[in-house]
C-alpha positions as CSV (number, residue, x, y, z in Angstrom):
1,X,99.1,39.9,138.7
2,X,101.6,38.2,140.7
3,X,104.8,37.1,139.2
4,X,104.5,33.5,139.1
5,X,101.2,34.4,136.7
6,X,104.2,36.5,134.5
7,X,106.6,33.1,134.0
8,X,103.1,31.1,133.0
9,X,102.4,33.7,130.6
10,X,106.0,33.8,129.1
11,X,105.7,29.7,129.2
12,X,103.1,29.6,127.3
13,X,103.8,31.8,124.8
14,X,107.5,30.2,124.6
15,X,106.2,26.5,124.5
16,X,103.1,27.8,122.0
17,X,105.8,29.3,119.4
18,X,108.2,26.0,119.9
19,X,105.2,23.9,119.0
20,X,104.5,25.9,116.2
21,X,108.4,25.9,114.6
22,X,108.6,22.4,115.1
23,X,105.5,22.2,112.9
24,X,106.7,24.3,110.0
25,X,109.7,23.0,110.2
26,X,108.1,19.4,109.7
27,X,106.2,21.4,106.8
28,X,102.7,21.0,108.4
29,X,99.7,22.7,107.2
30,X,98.3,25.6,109.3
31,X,95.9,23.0,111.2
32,X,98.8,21.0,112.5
33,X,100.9,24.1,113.6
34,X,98.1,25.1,115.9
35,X,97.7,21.6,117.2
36,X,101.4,21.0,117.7
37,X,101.9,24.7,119.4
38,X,98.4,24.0,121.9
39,X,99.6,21.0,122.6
40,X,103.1,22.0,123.7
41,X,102.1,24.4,125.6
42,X,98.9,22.8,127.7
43,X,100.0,18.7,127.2
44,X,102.1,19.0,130.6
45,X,99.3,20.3,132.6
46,X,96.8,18.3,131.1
47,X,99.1,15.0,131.8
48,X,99.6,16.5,135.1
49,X,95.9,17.1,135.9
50,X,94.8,13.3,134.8
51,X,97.9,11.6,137.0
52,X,96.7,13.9,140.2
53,X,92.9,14.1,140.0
54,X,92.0,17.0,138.4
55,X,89.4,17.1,136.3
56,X,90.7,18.2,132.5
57,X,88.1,20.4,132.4
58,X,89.7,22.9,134.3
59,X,91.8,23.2,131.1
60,X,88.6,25.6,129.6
61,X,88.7,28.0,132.3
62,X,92.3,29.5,131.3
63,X,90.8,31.3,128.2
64,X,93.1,33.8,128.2
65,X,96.8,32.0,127.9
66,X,94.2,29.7,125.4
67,X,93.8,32.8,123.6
68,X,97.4,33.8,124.7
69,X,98.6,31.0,122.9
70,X,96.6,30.8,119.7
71,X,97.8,34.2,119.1
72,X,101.5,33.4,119.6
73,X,101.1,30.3,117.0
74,X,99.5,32.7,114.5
75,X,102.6,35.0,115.3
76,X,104.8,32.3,114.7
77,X,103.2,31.2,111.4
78,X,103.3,34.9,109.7
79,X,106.5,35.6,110.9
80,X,109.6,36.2,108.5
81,X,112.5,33.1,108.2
82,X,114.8,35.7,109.5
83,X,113.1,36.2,113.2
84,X,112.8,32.5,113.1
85,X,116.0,31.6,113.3
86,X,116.8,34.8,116.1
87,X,113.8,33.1,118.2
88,X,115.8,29.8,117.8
89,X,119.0,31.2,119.5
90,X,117.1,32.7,122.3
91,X,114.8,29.4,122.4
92,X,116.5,27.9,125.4
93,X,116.7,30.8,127.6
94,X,112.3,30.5,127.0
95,X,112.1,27.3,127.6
96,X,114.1,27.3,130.2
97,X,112.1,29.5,132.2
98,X,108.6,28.4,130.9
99,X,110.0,25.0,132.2
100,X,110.4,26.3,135.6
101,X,107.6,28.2,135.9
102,X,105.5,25.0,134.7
103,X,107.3,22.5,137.1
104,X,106.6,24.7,140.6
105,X,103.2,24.9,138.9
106,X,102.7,21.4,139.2
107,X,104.1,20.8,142.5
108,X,101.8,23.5,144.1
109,X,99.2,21.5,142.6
110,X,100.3,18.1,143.8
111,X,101.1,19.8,147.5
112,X,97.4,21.7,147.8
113,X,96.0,18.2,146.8
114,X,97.7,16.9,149.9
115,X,99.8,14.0,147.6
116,X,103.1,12.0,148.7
117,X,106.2,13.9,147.6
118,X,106.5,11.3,144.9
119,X,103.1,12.4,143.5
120,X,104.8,15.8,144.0
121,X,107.6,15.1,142.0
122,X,105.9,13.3,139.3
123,X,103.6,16.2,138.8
124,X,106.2,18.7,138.5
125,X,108.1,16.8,135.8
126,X,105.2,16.2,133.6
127,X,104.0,19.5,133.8
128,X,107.3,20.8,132.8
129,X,108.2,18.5,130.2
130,X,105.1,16.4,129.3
131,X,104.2,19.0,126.4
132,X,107.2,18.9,124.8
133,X,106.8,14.8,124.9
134,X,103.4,14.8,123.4
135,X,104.6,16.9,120.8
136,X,107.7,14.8,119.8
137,X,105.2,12.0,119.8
138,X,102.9,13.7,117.5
């Protein structure tokens, strides 16, 4: 396991349970806090995978941060008021580095595909940030 495999693991787990808070805090059902923590955590790369060529599908063969990630909404929905509102303090430093870790992400992408920097660019930011768009949009 290398460690860039490490920071997407933390990533998604951190952009999974920020999903999933926003959702109870909105006072979704248990349906929408799994669709607001899956798509946090997978819109960017999904976005990023449409803008560059990649076919979406490659989305299915990352079953295990899928699974990853279904298990850290479920965590986040059982979890007492109290931890909730530690995770929030400590939210930033998680996002912060799930943000990273997504961004280079989507510029190795964009570079092994052989696109222009701007591609590059592009790429990166919407794999860093584009779940947390789709999810304010939802």
């Amino acid at each position: 396991m290398h460690v860039f495999d490490v920071f997407s693991i933390i990533g998604t787990i951190a952009f999974a349970m920020s999903g999933a808070f926003v959702a109870m805090e909105e006072e979704y059902d248990i349906l929408g806090v799994v669709v607001l923590g899956l798509v946090t955590a997978f819109g960017g790369g999904i976005i990023r995978n449409v803008l560059i060529g990649v076919p979406v599908t490659t989305l299915w063969g990352q079953g295990d941060l899928i699974v990853l990630a279904m298990i850290s909404v479920f965590v986040a929905f059982v979890l007492p008021l109290g931890l909730i509102q530690h995770w929030k303090k400590t939210e930033a430093l998680f996002d912060a580095i799930g943000l990273s870790a997504f961004a280079i992400q989507g510029a190795l992408y964009a570079t092994e595909m052989n696109h222009p920097l701007s591609a590059v660019i592009v790429a990166a930011v919407l794999t860093g940030s584009g779940g947390g768009m789709v999810r304010d949009l939802l």
